[in-house]
Residue, then its C-alpha position, 0 to 999 in steps of 0.5 A: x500500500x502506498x499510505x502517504x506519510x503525513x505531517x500531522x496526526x490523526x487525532x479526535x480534533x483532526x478526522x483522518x482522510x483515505x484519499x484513494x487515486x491513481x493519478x499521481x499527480x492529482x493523489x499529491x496535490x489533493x493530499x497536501x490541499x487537504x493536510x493543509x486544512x488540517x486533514x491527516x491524509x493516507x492514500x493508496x493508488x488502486x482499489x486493492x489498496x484502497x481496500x487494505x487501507x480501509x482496514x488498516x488505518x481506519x480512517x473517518x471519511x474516505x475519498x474515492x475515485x471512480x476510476x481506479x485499477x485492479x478494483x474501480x470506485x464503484x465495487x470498492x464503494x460497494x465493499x466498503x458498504x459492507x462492512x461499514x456505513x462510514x462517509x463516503x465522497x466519490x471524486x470523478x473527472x465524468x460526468x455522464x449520469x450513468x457513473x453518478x447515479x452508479x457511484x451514488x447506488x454502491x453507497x456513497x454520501x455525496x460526489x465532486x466532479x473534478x477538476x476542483x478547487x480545493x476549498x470546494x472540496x474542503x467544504x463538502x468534506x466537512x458538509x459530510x462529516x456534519x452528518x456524523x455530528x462533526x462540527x467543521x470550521x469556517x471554510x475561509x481559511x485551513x485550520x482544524x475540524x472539531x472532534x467527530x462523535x464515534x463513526x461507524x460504531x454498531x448501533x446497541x442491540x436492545x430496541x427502544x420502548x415504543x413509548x419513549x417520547x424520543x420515538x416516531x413511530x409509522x406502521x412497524x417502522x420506529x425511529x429514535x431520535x435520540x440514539x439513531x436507532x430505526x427498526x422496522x417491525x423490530x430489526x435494526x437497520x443500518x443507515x448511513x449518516x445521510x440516509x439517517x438525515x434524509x429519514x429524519x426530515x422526512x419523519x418530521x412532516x409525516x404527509x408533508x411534501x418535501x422538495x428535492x431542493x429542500x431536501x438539498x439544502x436540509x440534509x446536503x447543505x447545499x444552498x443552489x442548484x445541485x444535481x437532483x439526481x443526488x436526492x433521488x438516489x438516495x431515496x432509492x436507497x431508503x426505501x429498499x432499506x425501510x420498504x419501499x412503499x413508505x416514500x411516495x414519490x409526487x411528480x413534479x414536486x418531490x416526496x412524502x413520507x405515508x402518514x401512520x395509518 
């Protein structure tokens, strides 16, 4: 594995960054852009590598290319997915919907089109860090991120009473806003950071139609016009998740969330 050595510690105050990208040139200017804005960076060259790094330096976020070799973006994102639901940022110099809409299915969180300036790549690094209860810095300038809650950590096993007041409850779903536990008739189920959040918004204004823009801006934090496809996606994914019929989609509009019946 071709782990870069970094000049600063990873420490709780400093989430650790893999940056896995075959480009040398791109791996050592991304790498030191963000060590400079006080990101500890390991890196890795290829997607085996990046698997091996996944396991060994166990970093908090991990930014991945599409287009590696031995293993692409996409079946390392998808590895990854099964066996952690840590942050995910795909990089990629396409743009074609196809790989966007691919990336985004494997399970990643969010993605940035290269080329990029490294401030707008700071900025949804620790929009997705945000997430898992980072709270970031100002963007303005490097300088360190603030300590991130535990990431990736197993949720606890014992379901939460349904009458706790912390509980939403909608037709066998629960959803326990204070540990982040969601069951579906009793089974705990794993969501990433985003899909928690998207879930969140949704259970909030059950009935409510939710715009894709604002959903973007709740969860992704994105105060312009994003890709939609994002939002899209990840109720894709959502739904296979808490079932699909849970999410109606209103065309032209967005989607809602079924009222209990």
């Amino acid at each position: 594995m071709t782990a870069a050595a970094t000049p600063t510690a990873a420490t709780p105050a400093h989430p650790r960054i893999l940056l896995v990208e075959d480009d040398e040139v791109i791996r050592e200017a991304t790498r030191m852009a963000l060590e400079r804005y006080g990101f500890p960076v390991s890196t890795a060259a290829d997607g085996l590598e990046g698997l091996e790094a996944f396991h060994t330096v166990r970093p908090d976020l991990i930014l991945l290319d599409v287009m590696l070799p031995l293993l692409d973006g996409v079946g390392l994102c998808r590895r990854i997915r099964e066996e952690s639901q840590l942050p995910i940022l795909m990089m990629s110099a396409r743009t074609d919907p196809v790989d966007v809409v691919s990336g985004l299915e494997a399970g990643a969180d969010d993605y940035v089109v290269k080329p990029f300036e490294s401030a707008v790549l700071v900025a949804r690094i620790r929009t997705v860090l945000r997430r898992v209860r980072v709270v970031p810095a100002a963007v303005d300038s490097p300088t360190a991120v603030d300590s991130p809650a535990a990431i990736g950590s197993p949720l606890p096993a014992e379901p939460t009473p349904a009458h706790s007041p912390t509980v939403r409850s909608f037709d066998g779903m629960q959803v326990d806003t204070d540990s982040m536990e969601v069951r579906v008739h009793g089974r705990l189920v794993p969501l990433t950071p985003t899909e928690l959040r998207l879930l969140l918004e949704f259970t909030a204004a059950p009935g409510i139609v939710l715009e894709r823009s604002t959903l973007l801006e709740r969860v992704w934090d994105y105060e312009w016009g994003a890709d939609t496809r994002v939002v899209d996606v990840h109720v894709q994914r959502l739904r296979a998740k808490i079932g699909a019929g849970r999410i109606e989609t209103v065309r032209g509009f967005g989607y809602k969330l079924r009222r209990p019946s």
